[in-house]
C-alpha positions as CSV (number, residue, x, y, z in Angstrom):
1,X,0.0,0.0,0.0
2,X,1.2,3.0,-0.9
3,X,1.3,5.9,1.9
4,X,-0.1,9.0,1.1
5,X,1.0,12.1,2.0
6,X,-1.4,14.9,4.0
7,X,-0.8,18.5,2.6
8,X,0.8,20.2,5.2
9,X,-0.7,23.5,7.7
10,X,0.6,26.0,5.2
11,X,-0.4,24.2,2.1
12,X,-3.8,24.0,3.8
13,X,-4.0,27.2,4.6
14,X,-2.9,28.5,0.8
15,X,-6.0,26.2,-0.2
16,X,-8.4,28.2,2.1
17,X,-6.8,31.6,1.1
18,X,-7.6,31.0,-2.8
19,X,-10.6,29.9,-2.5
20,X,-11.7,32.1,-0.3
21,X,-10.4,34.9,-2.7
22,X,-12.6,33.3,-5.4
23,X,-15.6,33.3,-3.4
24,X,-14.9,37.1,-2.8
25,X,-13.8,37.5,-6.5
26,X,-17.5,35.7,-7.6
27,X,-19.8,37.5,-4.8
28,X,-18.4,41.4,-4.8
29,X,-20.2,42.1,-8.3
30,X,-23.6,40.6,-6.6
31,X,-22.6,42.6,-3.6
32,X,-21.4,46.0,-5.6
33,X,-25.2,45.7,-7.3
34,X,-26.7,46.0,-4.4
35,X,-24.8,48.8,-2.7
36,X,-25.6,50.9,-5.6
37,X,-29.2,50.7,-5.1
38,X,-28.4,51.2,-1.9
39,X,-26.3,54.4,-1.9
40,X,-27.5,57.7,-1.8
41,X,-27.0,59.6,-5.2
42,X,-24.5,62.0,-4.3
43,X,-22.4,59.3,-3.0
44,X,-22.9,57.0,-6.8
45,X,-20.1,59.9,-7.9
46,X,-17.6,60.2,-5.4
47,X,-14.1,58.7,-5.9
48,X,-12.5,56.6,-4.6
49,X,-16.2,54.7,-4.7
50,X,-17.4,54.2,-1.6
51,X,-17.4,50.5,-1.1
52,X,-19.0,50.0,2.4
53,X,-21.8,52.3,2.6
54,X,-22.1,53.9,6.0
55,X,-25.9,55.1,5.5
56,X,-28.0,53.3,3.4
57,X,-30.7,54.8,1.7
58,X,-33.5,52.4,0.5
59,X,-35.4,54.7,-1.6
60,X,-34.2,53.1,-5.0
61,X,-35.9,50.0,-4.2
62,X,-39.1,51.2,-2.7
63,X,-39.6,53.8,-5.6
64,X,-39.3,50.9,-8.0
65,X,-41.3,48.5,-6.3
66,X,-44.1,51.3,-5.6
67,X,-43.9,52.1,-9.4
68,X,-47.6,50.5,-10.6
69,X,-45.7,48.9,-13.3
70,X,-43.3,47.1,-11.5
71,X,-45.6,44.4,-11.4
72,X,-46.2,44.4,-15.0
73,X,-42.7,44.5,-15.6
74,X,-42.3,41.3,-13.6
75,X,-45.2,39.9,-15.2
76,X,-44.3,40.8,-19.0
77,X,-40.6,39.1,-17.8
78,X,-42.0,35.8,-16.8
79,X,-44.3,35.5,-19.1
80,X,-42.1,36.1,-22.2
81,X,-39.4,33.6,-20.7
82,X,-41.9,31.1,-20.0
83,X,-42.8,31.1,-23.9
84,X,-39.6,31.2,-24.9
85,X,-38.6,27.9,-23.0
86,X,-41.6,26.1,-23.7
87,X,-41.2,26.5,-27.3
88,X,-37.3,26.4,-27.4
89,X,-38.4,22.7,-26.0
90,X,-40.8,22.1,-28.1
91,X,-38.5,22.7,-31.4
92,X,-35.5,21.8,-29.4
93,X,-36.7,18.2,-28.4
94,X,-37.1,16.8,-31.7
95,X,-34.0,18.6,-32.6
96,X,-31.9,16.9,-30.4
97,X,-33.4,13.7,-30.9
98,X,-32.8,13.6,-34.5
99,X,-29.4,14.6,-34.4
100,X,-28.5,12.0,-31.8
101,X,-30.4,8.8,-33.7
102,X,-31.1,9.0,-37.3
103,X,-27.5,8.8,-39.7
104,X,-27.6,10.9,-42.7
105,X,-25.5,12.9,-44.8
106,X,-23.7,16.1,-43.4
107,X,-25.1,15.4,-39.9
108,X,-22.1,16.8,-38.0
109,X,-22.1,19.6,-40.7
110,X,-25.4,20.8,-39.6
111,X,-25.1,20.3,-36.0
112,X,-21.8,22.8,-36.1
113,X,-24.2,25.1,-38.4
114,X,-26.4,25.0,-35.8
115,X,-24.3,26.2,-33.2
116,X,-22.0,28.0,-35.3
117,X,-25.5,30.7,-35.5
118,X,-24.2,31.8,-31.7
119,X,-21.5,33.8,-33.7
120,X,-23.6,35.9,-35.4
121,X,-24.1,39.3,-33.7
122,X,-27.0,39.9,-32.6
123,X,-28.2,43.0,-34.6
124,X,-27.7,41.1,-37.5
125,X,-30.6,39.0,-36.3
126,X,-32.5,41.1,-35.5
127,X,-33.1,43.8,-38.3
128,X,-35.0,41.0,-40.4
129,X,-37.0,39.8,-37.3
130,X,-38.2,43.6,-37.2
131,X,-38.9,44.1,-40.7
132,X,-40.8,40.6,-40.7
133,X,-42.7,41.2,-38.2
134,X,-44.0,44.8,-39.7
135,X,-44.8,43.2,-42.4
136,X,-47.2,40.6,-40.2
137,X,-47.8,43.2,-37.7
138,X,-46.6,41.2,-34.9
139,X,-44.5,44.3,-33.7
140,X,-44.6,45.6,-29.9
141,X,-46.2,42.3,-29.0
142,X,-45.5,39.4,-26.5
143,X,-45.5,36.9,-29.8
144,X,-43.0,38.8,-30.7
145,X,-40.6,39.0,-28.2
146,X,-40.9,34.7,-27.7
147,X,-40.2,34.5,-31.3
148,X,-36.8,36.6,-31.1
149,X,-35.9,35.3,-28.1
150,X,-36.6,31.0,-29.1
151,X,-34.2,32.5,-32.4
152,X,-31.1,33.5,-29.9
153,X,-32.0,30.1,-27.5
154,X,-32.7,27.4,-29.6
155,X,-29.0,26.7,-30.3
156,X,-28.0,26.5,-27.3
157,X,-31.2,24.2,-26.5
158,X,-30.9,21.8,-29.6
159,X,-27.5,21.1,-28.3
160,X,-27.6,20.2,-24.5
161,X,-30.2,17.9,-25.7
162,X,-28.4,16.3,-28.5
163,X,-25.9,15.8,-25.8
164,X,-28.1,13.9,-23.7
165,X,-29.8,12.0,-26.1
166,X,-26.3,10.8,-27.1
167,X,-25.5,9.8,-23.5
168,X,-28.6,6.9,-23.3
169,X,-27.6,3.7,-24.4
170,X,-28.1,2.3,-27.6
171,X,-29.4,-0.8,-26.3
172,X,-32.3,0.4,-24.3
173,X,-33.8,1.8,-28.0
174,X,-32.8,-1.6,-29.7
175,X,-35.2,-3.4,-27.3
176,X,-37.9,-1.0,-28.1
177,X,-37.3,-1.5,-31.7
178,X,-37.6,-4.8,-31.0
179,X,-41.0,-4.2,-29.4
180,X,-42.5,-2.7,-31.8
181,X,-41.2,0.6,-31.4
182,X,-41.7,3.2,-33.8
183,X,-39.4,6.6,-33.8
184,X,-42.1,8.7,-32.3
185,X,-42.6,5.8,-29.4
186,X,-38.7,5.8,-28.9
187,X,-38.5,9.6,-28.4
188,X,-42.1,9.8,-26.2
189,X,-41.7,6.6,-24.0
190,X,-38.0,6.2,-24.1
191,X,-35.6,9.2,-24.4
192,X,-38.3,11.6,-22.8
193,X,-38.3,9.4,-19.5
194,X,-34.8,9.2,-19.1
195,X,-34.0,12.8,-20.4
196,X,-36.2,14.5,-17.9
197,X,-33.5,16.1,-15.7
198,X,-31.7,17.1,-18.9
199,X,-34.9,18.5,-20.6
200,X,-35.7,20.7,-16.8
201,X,-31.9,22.0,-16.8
202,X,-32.7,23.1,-20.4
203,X,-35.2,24.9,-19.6
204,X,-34.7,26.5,-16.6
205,X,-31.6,27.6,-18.7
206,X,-33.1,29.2,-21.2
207,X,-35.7,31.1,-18.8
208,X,-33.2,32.4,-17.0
209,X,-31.2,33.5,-20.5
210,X,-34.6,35.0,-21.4
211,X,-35.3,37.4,-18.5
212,X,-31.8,38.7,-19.1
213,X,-32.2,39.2,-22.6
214,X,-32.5,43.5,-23.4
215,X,-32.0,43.9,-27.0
216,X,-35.0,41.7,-28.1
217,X,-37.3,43.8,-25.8
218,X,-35.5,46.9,-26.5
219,X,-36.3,46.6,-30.5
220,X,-39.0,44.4,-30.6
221,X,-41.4,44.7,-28.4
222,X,-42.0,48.6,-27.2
223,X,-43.1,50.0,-23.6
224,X,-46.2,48.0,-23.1
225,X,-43.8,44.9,-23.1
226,X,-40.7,46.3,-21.6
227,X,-38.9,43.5,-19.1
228,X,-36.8,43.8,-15.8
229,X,-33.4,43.5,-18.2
230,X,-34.6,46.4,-20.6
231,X,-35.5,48.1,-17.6
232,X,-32.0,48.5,-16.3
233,X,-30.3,49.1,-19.4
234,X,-32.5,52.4,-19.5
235,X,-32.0,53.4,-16.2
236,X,-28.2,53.3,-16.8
237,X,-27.7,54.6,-20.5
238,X,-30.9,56.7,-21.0
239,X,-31.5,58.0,-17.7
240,X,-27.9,57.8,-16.0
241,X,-29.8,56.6,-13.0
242,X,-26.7,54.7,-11.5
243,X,-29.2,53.9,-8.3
244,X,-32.4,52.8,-9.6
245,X,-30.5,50.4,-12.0
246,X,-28.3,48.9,-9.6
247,X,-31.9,48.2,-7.7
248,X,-33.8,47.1,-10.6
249,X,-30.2,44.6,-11.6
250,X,-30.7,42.9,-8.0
251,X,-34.6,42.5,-7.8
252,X,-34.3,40.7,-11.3
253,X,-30.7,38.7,-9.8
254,X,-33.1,37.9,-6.2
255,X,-35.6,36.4,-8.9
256,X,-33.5,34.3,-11.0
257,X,-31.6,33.2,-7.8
258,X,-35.7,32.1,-6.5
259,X,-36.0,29.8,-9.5
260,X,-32.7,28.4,-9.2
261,X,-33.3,27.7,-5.7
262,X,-37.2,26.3,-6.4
């Protein structure tokens, strides 16, 4: 047997001391959003920033949370992500499946292509979503906004899927095939089943993408739709309101943080 050798006080100690500094590194942006909202204006401004706020002033969060369309903001956010995952998994799904079973000609090709659509900025996307949906006169609408978003998701979606689809033996659809099994029974009785924490992850993934999401909201989808993300990108570059966006960033971070936590 061989003897192994315990890591000595200071090594120990080195351990804790970097992964404490990571732990610091990971929580002080979390931390720094919420002492903005919590600072009074005047001190947003000073320099050196003042990092431990000796009076805290609460008004940010209570102005936005008085706001009677703070609710609707919350509302308009869940409900737009809540489309977007359901019907990034309802493409997705199928997706997946049929890159991970059925063989055919420049299979790997298209799965790259696929995700190779992550590369392409943004804007680019969106400039024929907007002039599409003029033309159908699906602009400034919650349709809208699921539609843009699923485009930026579905990726991303069509991918973790494949990948766990790939993981479930091959032996487990062979007896099903041997059953009697069509494709359709495979996917629905079979890889659904068994892909179930995969398929939640997925989702939970890309409703938390979605509420973050500002520039589909931004373009497509006016004031009547505007979500938590948007909101906070006009507090900071439209209004310069360093306070009320650092309040509105950690409302929507304390709701994300809920799901993941649920």
């Amino acid at each position: 047997m061989i003897a192994t050798r315990k890591p000595g006080p200071l090594r120990r100690t080195g351990h804790a001391i970097g992964v404490l500094a990571i732990c610091l590194f990971a929580a002080f942006p979390i931390y720094w959003m919420g002492a903005i909202g919590a600072l009074k204006r005047e001190a947003l401004f000073q320099f050196p920033p003042v990092l431990i706020p000796t009076e805290v002033d609460l008004s940010n969060f209570t102005t936005l949370m008085a706001d009677p369309r703070f609710l609707t903001w919350i509302v308009n956010s869940l409900k737009i992500a809540a489309g977007t995952a359901f019907f990034s998994l309802l493409i997705g799904v199928p997706g997946g499946f049929a890159l991970s079973r059925f063989r055919y000609r420049g299979k790997q090709s298209f799965a790259v292509m696929v995700l190779s659509t992550k590369m392409i900025p943004t804007i680019v996307l969106i400039i024929p979503m907007f002039k599409a949906f003029v033309y159908f006169r699906m602009l400034d609408s919650h349709a809208a906004l699921i539609v843009g978003n699923v485009a930026f998701a579905l990726p991303i979606v069509v991918w973790m899927l494949y990948t766990f689809f790939r993981e479930i033996p091959r032996e487990i659809l062979e007896a099903g095939r041997m059953d009697g099994a069509t494709p359709l029974d495979e996917l629905r009785f079979l890889l659904l089943p068994l892909s179930l924490p995969g398929i939640a992850a997925g989702a939970l993934m890309v409703f938390v993408m979605s509420l973050g999401y500002f520039v589909t909201p931004a373009l497509l989808g006016g004031t009547a739709n505007m979500m938590l993300a948007e909101l906070v990108a006009q507090f900071v570059q439209s209004l310069v309101n360093w306070g009320m966006g650092g309040a509105a960033a950690f409302l929507l971070l304390v709701i994300t943080l809920s799901l993941y936590a649920l």
